[in-house]
C-alpha positions as CSV (number, residue, x, y, z in Angstrom):
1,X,100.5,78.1,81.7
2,X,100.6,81.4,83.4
3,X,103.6,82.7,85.6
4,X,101.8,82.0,88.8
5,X,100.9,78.2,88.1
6,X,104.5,77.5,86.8
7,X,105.8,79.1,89.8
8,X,103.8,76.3,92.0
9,X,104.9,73.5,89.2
10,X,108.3,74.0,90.7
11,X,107.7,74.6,94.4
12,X,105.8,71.1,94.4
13,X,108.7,69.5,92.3
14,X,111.4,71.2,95.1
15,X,109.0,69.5,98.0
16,X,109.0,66.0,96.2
17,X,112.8,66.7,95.9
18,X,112.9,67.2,99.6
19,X,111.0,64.4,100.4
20,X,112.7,61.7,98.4
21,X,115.8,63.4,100.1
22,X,114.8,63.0,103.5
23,X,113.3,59.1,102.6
24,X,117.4,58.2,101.8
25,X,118.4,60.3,104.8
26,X,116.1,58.5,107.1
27,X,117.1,54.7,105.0
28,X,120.8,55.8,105.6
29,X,120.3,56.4,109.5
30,X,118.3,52.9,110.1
31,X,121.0,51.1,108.1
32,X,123.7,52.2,110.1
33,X,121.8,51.4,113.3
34,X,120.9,48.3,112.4
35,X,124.7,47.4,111.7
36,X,125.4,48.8,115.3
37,X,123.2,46.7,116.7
38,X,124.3,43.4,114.9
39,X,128.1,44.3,116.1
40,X,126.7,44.9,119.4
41,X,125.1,41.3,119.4
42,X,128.4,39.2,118.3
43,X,130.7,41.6,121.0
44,X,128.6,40.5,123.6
45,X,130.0,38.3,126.3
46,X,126.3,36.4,126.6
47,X,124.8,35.8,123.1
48,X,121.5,34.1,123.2
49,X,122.3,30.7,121.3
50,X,119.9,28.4,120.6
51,X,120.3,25.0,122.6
52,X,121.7,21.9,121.7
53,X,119.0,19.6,119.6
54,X,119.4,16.8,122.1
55,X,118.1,18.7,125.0
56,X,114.6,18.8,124.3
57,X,113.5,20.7,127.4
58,X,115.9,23.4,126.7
59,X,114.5,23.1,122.8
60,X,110.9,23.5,123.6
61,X,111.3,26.7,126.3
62,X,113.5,28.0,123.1
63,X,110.6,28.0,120.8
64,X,107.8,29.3,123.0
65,X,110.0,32.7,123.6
66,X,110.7,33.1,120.3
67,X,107.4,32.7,119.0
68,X,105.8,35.0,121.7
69,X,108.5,37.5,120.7
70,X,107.3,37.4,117.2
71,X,104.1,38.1,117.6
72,X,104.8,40.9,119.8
73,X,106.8,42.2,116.9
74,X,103.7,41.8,114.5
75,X,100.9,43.2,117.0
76,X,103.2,46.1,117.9
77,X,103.9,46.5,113.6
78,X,99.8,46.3,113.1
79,X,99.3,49.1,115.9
80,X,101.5,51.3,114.6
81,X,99.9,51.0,111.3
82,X,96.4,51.1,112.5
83,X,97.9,54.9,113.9
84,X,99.3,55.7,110.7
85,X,96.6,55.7,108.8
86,X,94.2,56.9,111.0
87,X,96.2,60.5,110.8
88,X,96.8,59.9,106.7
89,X,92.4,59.3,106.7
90,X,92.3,62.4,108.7
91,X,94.1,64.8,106.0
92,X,92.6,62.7,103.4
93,X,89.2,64.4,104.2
94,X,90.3,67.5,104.5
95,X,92.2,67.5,101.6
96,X,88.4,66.5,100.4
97,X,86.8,69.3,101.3
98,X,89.2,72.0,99.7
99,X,89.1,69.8,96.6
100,X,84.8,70.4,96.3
101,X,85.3,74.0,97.4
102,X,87.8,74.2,94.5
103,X,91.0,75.1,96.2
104,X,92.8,72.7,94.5
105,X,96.6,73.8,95.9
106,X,95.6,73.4,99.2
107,X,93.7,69.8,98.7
108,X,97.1,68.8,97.0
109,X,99.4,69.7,100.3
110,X,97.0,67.9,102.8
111,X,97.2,64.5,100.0
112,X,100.8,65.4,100.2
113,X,100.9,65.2,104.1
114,X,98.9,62.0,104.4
115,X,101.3,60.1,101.6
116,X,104.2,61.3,103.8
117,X,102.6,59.2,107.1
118,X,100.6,56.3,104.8
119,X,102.4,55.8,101.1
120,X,100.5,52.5,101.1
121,X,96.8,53.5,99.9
122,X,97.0,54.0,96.3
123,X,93.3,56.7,97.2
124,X,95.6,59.7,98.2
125,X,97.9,59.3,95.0
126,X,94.7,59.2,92.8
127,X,93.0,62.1,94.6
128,X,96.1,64.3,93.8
129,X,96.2,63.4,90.6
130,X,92.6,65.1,90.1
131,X,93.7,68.4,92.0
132,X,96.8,68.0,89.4
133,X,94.6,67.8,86.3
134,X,92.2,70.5,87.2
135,X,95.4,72.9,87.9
136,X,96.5,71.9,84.5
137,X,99.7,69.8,85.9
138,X,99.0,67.2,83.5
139,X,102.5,65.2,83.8
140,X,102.4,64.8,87.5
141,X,99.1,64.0,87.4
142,X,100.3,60.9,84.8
143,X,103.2,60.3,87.5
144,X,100.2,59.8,90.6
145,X,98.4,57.7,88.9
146,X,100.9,55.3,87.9
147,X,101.8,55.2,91.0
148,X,98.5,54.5,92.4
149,X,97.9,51.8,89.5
150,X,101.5,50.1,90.7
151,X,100.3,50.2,94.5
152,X,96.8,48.7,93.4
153,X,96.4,47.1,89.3
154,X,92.9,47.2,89.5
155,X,92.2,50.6,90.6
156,X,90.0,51.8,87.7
157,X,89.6,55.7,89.4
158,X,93.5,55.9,88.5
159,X,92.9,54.6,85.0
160,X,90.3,56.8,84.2
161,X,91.9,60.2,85.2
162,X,95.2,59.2,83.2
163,X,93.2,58.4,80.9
164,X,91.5,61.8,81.4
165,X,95.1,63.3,80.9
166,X,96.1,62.0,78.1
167,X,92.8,63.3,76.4
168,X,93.9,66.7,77.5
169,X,97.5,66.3,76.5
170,X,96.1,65.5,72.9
171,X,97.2,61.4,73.2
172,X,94.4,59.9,71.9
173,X,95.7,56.6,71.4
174,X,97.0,56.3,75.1
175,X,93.4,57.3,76.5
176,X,91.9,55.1,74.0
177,X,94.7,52.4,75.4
178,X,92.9,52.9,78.8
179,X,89.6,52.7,77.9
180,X,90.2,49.3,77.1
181,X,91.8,48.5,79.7
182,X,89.1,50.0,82.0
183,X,86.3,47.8,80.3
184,X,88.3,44.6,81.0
185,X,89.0,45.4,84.6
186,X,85.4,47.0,85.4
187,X,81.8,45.7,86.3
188,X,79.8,48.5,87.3
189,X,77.2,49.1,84.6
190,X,78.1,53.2,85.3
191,X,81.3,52.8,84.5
192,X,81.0,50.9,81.4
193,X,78.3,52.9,80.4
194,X,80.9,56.1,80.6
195,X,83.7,53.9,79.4
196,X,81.9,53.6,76.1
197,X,81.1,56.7,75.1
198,X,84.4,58.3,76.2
199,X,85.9,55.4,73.9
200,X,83.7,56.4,71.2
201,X,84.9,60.4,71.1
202,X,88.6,59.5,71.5
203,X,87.5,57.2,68.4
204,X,86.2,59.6,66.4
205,X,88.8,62.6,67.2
206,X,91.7,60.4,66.1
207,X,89.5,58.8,62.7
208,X,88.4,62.9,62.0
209,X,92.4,63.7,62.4
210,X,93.4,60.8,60.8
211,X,91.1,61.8,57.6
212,X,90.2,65.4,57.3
213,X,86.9,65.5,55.1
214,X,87.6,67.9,52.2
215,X,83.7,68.8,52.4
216,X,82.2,69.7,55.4
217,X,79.5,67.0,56.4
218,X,75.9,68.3,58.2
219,X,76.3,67.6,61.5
220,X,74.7,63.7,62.7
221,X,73.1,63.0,66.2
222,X,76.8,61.6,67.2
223,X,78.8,64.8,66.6
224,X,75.7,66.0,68.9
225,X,76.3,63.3,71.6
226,X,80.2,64.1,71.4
227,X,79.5,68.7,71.3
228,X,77.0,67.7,74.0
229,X,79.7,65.9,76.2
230,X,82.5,68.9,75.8
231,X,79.7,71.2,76.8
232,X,79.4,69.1,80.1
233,X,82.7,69.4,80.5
234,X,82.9,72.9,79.9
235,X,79.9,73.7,82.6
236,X,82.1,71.6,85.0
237,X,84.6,74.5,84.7
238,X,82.1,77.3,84.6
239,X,80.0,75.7,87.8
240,X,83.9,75.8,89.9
241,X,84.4,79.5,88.5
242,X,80.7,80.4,90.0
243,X,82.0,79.3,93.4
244,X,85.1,81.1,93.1
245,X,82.8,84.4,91.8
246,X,80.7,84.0,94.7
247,X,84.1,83.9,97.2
248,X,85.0,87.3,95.0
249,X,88.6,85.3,94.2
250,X,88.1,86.9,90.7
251,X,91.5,85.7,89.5
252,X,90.6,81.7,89.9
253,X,87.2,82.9,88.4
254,X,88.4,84.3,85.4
255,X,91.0,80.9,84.8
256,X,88.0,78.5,84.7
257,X,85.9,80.4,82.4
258,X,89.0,80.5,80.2
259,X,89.0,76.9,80.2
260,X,85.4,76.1,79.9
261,X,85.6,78.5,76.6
262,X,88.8,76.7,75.4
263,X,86.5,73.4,75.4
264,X,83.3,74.9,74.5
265,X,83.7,78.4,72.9
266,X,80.0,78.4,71.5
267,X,78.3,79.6,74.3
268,X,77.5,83.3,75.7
269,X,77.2,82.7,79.4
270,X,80.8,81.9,79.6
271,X,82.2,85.0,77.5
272,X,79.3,87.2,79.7
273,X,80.7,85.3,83.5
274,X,84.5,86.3,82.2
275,X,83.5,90.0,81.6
276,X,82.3,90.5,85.1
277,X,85.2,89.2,86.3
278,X,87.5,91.9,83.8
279,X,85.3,94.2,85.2
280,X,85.9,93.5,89.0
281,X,89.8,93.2,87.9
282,X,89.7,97.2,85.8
283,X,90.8,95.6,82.8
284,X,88.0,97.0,80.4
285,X,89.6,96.4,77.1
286,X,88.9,92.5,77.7
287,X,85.5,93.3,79.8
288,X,84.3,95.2,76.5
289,X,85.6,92.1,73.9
290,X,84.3,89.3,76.1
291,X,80.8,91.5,76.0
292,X,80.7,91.9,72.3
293,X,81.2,88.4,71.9
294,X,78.8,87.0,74.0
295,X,76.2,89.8,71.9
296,X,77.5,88.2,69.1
297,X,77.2,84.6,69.5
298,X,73.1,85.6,71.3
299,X,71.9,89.2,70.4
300,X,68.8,88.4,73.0
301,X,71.0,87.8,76.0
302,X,70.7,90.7,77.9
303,X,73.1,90.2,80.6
304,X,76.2,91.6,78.5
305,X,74.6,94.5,77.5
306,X,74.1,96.3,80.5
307,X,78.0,95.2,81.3
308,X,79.1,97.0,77.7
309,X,77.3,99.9,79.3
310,X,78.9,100.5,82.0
311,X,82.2,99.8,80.2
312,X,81.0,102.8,77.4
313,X,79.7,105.1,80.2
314,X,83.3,105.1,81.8
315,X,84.8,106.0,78.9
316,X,82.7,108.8,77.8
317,X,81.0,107.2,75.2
318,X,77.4,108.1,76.7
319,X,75.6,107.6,73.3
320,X,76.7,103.8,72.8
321,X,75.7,103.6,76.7
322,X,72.3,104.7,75.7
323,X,71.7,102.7,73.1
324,X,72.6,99.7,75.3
325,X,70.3,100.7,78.4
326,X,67.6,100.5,75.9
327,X,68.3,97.4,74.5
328,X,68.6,95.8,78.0
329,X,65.1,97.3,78.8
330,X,63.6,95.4,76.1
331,X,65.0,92.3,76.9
332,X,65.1,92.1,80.1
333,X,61.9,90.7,81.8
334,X,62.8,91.9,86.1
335,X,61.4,94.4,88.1
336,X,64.2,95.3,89.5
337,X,66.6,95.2,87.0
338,X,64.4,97.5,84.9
339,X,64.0,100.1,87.7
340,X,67.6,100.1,87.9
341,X,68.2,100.5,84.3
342,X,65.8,103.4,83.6
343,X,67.5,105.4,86.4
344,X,70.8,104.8,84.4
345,X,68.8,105.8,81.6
346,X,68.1,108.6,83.1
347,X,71.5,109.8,84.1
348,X,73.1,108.7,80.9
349,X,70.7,111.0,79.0
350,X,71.6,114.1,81.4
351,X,75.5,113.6,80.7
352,X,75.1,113.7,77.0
353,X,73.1,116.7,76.6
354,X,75.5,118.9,79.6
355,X,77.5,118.7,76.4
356,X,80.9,118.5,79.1
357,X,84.5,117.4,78.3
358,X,84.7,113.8,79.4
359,X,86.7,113.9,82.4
360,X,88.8,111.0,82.6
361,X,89.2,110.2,86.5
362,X,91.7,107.4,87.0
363,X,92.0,105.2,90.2
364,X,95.1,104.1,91.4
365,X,94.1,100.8,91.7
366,X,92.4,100.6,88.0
367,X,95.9,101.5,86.1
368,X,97.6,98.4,86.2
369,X,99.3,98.3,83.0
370,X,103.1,99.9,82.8
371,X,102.6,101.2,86.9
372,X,104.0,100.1,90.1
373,X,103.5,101.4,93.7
374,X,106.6,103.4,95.0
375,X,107.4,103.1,98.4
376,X,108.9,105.7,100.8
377,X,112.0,105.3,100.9
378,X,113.7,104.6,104.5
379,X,117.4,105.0,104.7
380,X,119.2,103.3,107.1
381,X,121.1,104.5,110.3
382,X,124.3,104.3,109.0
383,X,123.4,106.4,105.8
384,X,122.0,109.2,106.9
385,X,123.3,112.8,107.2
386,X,125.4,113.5,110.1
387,X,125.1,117.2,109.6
388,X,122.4,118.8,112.0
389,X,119.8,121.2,110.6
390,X,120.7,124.8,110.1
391,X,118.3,126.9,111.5
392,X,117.0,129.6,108.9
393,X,116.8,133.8,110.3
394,X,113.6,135.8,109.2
395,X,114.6,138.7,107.3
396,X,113.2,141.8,106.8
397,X,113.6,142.8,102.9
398,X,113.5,146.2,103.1
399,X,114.4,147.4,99.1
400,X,115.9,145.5,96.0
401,X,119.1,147.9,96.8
402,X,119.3,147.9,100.6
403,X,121.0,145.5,102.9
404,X,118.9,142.9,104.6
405,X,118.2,143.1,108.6
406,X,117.9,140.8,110.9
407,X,114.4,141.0,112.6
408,X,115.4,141.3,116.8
409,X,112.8,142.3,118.4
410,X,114.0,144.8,121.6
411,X,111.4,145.1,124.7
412,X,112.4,148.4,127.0
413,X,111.3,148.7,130.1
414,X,109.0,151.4,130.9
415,X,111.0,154.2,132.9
416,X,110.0,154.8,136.4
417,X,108.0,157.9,137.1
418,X,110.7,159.8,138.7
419,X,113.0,159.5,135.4
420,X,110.0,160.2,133.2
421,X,110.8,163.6,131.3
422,X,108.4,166.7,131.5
423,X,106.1,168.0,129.1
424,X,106.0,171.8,128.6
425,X,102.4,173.5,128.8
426,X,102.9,174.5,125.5
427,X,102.4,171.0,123.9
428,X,99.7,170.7,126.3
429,X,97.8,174.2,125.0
430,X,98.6,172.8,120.9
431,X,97.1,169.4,121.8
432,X,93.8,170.4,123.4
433,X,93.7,174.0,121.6
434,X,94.6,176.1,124.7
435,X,97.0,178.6,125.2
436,X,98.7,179.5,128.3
437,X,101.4,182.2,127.1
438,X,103.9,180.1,127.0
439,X,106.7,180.2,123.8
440,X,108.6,177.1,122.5
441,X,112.2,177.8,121.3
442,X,111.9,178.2,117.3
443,X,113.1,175.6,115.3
444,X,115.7,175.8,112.9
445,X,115.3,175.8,109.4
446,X,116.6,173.0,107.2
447,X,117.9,173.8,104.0
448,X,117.0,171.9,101.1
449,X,119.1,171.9,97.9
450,X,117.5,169.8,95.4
451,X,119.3,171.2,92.8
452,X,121.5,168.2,92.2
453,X,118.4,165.7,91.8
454,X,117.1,167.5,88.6
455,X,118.8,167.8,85.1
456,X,118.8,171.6,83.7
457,X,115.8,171.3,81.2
458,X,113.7,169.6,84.2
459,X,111.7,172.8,85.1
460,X,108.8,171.0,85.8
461,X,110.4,168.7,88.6
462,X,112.1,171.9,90.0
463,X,108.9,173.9,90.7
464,X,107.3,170.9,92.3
465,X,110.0,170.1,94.6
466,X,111.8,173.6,95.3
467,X,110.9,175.4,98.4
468,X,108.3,178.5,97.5
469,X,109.5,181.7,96.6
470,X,108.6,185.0,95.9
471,X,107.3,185.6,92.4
472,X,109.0,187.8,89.6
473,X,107.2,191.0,88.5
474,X,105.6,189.1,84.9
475,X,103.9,186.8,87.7
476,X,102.5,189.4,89.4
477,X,101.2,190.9,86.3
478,X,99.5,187.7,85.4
479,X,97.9,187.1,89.0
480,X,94.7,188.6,90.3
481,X,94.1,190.3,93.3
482,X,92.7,188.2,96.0
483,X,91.1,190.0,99.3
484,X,93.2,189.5,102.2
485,X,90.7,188.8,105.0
486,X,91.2,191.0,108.4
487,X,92.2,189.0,110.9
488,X,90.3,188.6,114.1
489,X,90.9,189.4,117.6
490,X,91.8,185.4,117.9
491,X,93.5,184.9,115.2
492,X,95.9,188.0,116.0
493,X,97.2,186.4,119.4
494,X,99.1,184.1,118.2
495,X,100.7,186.2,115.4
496,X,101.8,188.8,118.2
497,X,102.9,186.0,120.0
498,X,105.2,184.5,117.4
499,X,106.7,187.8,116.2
500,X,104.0,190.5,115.5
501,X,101.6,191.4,112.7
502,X,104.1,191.8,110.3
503,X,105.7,188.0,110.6
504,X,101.7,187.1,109.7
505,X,101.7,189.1,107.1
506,X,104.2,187.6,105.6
507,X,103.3,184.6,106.4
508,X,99.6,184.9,104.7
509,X,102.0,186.6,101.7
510,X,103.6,183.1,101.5
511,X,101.0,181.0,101.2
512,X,99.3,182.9,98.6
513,X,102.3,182.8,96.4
514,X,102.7,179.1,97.0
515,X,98.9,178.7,95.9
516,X,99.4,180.9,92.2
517,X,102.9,178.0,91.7
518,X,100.7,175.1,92.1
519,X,98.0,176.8,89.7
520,X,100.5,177.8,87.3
521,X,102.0,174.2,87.5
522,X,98.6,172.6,86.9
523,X,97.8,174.5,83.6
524,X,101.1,173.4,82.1
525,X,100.4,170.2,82.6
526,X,97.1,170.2,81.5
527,X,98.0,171.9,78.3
528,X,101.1,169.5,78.1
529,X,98.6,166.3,78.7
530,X,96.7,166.3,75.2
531,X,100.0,167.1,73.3
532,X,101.1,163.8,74.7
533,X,98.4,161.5,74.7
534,X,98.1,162.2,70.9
535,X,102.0,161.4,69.9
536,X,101.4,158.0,71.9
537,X,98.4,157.2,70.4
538,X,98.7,154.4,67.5
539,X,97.1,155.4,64.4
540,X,97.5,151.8,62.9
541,X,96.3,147.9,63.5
542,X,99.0,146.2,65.6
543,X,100.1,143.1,64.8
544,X,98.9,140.1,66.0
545,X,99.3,139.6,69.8
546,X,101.8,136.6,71.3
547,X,100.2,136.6,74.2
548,X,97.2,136.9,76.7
549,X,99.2,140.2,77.9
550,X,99.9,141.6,74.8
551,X,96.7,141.1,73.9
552,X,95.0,143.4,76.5
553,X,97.8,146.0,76.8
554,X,97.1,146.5,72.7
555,X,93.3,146.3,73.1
556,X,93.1,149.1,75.7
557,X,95.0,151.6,73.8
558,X,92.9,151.2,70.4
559,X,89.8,153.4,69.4
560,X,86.4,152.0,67.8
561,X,87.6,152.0,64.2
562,X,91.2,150.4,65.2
563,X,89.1,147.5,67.8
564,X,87.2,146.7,64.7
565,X,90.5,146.0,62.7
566,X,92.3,144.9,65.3
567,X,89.0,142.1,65.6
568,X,89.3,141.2,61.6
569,X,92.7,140.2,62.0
570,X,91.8,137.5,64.9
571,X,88.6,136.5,63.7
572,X,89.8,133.3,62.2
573,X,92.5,133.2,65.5
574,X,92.4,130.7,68.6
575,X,90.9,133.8,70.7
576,X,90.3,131.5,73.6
577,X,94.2,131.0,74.8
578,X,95.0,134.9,74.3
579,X,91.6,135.6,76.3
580,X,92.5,133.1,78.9
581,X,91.5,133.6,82.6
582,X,91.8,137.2,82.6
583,X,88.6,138.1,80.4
584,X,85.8,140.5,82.7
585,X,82.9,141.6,82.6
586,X,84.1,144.9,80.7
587,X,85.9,143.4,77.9
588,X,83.5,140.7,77.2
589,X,81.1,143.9,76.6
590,X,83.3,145.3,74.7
591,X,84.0,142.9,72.1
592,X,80.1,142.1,71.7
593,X,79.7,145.9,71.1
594,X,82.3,146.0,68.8
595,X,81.0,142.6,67.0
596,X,77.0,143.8,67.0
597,X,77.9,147.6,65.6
598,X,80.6,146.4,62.9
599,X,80.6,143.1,61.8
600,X,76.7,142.7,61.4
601,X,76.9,146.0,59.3
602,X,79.7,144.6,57.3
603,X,78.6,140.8,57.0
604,X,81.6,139.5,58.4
605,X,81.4,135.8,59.7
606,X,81.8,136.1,63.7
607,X,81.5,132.2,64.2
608,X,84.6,131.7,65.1
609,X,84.8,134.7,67.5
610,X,81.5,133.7,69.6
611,X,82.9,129.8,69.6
612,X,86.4,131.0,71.0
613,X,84.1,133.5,73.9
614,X,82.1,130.3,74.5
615,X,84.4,128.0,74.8
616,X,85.8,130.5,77.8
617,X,87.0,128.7,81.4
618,X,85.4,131.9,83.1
619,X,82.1,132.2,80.6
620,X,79.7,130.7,83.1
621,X,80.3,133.1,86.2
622,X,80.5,136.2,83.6
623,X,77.2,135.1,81.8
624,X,75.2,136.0,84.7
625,X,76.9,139.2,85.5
626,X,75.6,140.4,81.7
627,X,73.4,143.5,81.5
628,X,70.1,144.0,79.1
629,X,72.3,145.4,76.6
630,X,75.0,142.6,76.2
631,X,72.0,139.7,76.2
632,X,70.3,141.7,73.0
633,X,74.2,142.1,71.5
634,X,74.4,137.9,71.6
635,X,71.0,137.8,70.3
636,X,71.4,139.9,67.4
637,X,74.2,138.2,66.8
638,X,72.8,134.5,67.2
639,X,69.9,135.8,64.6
640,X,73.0,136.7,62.5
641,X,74.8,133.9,62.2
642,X,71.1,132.1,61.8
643,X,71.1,134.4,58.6
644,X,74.4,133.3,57.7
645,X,73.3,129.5,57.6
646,X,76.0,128.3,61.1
647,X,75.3,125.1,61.7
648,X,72.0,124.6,64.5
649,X,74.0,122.6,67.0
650,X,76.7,125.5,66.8
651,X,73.9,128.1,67.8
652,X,72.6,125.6,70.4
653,X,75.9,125.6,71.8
654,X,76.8,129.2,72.0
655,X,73.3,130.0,73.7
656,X,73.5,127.2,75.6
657,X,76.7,128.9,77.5
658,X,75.9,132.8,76.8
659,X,72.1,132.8,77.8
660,X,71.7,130.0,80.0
């Protein structure tokens, strides 16, 4: 007995409880009014007395009321009767119908209700007893039915279920006990005819327990009769868990198919029914057993099959699903079903040569095991913060060093025309290339002392940042003469204008020397370039990388010759985490360069290596942004490792992902 029916065990014991409670209540209040009344009668100044016996008028009026008020008292009893159960027939066939649609708790309330208004019909105690026994309840349904069989001695339905229940409870001498006892009382030819043979199997359950055969005996055409009865039985249960399959009430489904295989576990229909309800519930660990039993106990079923194959299909296993969609083809004689089966067929045969990861996709609803559904959680008035929300400032982050503003954005108003300031011709004339005549006031000269920026050995740094000057006489020696052009008659106005033709000159002086610093700058560091790219150069095989970024910052700085032992050392390494998401287009032709020119020469295995590239999150996109030259790299090397006797599926796999 399961949590839920021993749960509705004792809510009907606590509504009996009740009942029999309110029964004494009620006895207890008609008791005491019933005493009132009496003291009310002998208090009173004008008792009704019968006459004196001599009187014989007085006698005979005496008489006549009484008797008129007793039958007053007995028609007004039968009416209230005739009411009473009149309401007690109308639950009764209610409680009917939910008993043939199989809601057995329900039928059991409504016989309930009608014993609370009419206790007298021995029917309704009887008919809960059946709900009772086909919820298991076996010892109330003994308690009904004695009841009924008090109320009414030769009620045989009330025999026959306890009888019934004591056969379930494993009593065999009790249900043997009323057997009897129904073939004295009965004379319907039916019920005898039933009588007997259920008198026979209890019979020959307690003889077979009684002696246990050491050798097992064939089996006779009695044994047959008797497996042939439990198998009725049995498809009593599985005909109420069809209904309850067809209402989708999967849980009451799955219960009567239990019991018709605890009676009768011989017989596939019942395992194959319980796996579609496990399969409607998500529990597939019981939806796969139930379906290999079923195969088991009739490989030529094909009902189960196609369940185990949606079951194997969910879990990945698409090969087993295969070989079960082909099985139910060959069984299986529908149209339909068939056309439905070779499009699975179909699908299944697509998922298992993609050659994918099986992607497990769970459903909330489908995890029931170890899981529980978490509610928000709402706090009460009285326990939330009282502290108001503190509104956050945007900041703009200006350095790592330098204090954080506040953003405030300031609007000024635009200045009225009169306040506006004046622009000088001169801007005007720079602006739109015009000149007018007019002088702005020079500028003064800001001095720049950088000195205290550089250390004394920085020379380089210095001549970058120091103002120009004039170079020394080993410079001049050093430069060549460049041709000052002539100025023209435009380009002399505005050097007269700014201080006459010798502030130009100078002026033309200035830049030139300024041109020779940056020349002589750029040479040095040209000639300083090589000298320093060769002391950081490695001239040995690192060691192997930690990381994805280690990786590439070593790879980068490596020649041919050092790539190629640099690749020796990873060969037999998971390349595919220290690739990870960051391989392109460049390095993936890279390494195939390195792998076609080098290890083919050298006959080095590069298995490993093209598994790792393969296996890459990012190999589909960069496979079709290959050139000619990397597609022949993979094929030499695919004919290479054909050479080298790789395993075909292996090849089929890399080209599969490389090529494809």
């Amino acid at each position: 007995m399961d949590a839920i029916e021993s749960q509705l065990a004792v809510r009907n014991k606590c509504e009996q409880l009740q009942k029999s409670i309110k029964e004494l209540y009620d006895w207890e209040q008609q008791m005491k009014s019933a005493e009132s009344s009496k003291v009310r009668q002998v208090d009173s100044e004008s008792p009704s007395l019968p006459p004196v016996r001599s009187d014989l008028k007085a006698m005979e009026e005496f008489s006549k009321e009484n008797g008129s008020t007793e039958k007053q008292d007995q028609a007004g009893g039968e009416t209230v009767d005739k009411k009473r159960f009149a309401e007690a027939e109308v639950l009764k066939e209610q409680a009917n119908r939910q008993c043939k649609l199989g809601s057995f708790q329900e039928a059991i309330e409504l016989y309930t209700k009608a014993i609370g208004i009419y206790a007298e019909n021995p029917v309704y105690y009887s008919n809960r007893a059946l709900c009772y026994m086909n919820l298991e309840q076996f010892t109330e349904c003994l308690e009904d039915c004695s009841v009924a069989i008090g109320k009414d001695p030769t009620y045989i339905k009330a025999y026959y279920r306890r009888m019934q229940a004591y056969e379930r409870l494993g009593e065999n001498e009790k249900a043997i006990a009323e057997c009897h006892q129904i073939l004295k009382l009965s004379k319907d030819e039916s019920e005898l005819t039933t009588t007997k043979r259920d008198l026979a199997r209890l019979e020959k359950r307690a003889a077979q327990r009684e002696h246990s055969p050491k050798k097992e005996k064939p089996p006779t055409a009695e044994m047959n009769e008797t497996l042939a009865l439990v198998k009725q039985e049995a498809d009593k249960y599985k005909d109420i868990g069809n209904k309850h399959l067809a209402r989708k009430d999967f849980e009451k489904a799955r219960s009567c198919y239990t019991k018709a295989i605890a009676l009768y576990n011989s017989e596939a229909v019942y395992y194959n029914n319980r796996s579609l309800c496990h399969w409607n519930l998500k529990d597939y660990d019981q939806c796969l057993a139930d379906c290999n039993k079923a195969i088991q106990l009739n490989e030529s079923y094909f009902r189960p099959y196609y369940r185990r194959m949606q079951v194997r299909e969910l879990r990945g296993a698409y090969q087993g699903a295969i070989d079960d969609c082909r099985k139910f083809l060959e069984l299986t004689t529908d149209a339909k079903q068939k056309a439905t089966a070779e499009k699975d067929l179909v699908r299944l045969e697509r998922l298992l040569k993609s050659d994918e990861p099986v992607k497990q996709t769970f459903v909330w609803s489908e995890i029931k095991k170890n899981a529980k559904l978490i509610q928000f959680v709402q706090k009460p008035p009285h326990m939330r913060s009282k502290k108001p929300l503190r509104r956050v400032p945007i900041k703009d982050v200006e350095s790592a060093g330098a204090p954080q503003k506040l953003i405030t954005p300031t609007f000024k108003p635009a200045p009225k025309p009169t306040e506006r300031a004046n622009i000088s011709d001169t801007v005007i004339d720079n602006m739109f290339n015009n000149h007018t005549g007019e002088q702005l006031p020079p500028e003064p000269e800001e001095k720049t002392n950088l000195e205290h920026l550089f250390p004394a050995h920085s020379n380089k740094l210095r001549n970058m940042f120091s103002p120009p000057t004039t170079p020394t006489s080993d410079q001049r020696k050093l430069l060549p003469a460049v041709p000052v052009a002539k100025p023209t008659s435009t380009a002399t106005k505005p050097a007269e204008m700014n201080g006459g033709p010798q502030q130009a000159h100078n002026k033309t002086e200035k830049d030139k020397i300024n041109l020779e610093n940056q020349d002589l700058n750029e040479k040095s560091t040209s000639k300083r370039a090589p000298i320093e790219a060769t002391l950081t150069k490695p001239t040995t095989v690192p060691p192997k990388p930690k990381s994805s970024a280690q990786f590439y910052t070593t790879w980068s700085g490596l020649d041919e010759e050092l790539r190629y032992q640099y690749l020796l050392t990873l060969k037999d390494e998971p390349l595919r985490t220290l690739f990870g998401a960051s391989l392109s287009n460049e390095m993936l032709s890279e390494l195939l360069y390195i792998l076609q020119k080098r290890f083919i020469q050298d006959r080095v295995d590069v298995t490993n290596i093209m598994q790792e590239i393969a296996r890459n999150e990012s190999i589909g996109i960069l496979s079709l942004m290959m050139n000619t030259k990397d597609r022949n790299a993979i094929a030499h090397l695919l004919k290479f490792m054909q050479d080298q006797h790789v395993e075909k599926n292996t090849i089929e796999t890399i080209k599969k992902k490389l090529l494809t």
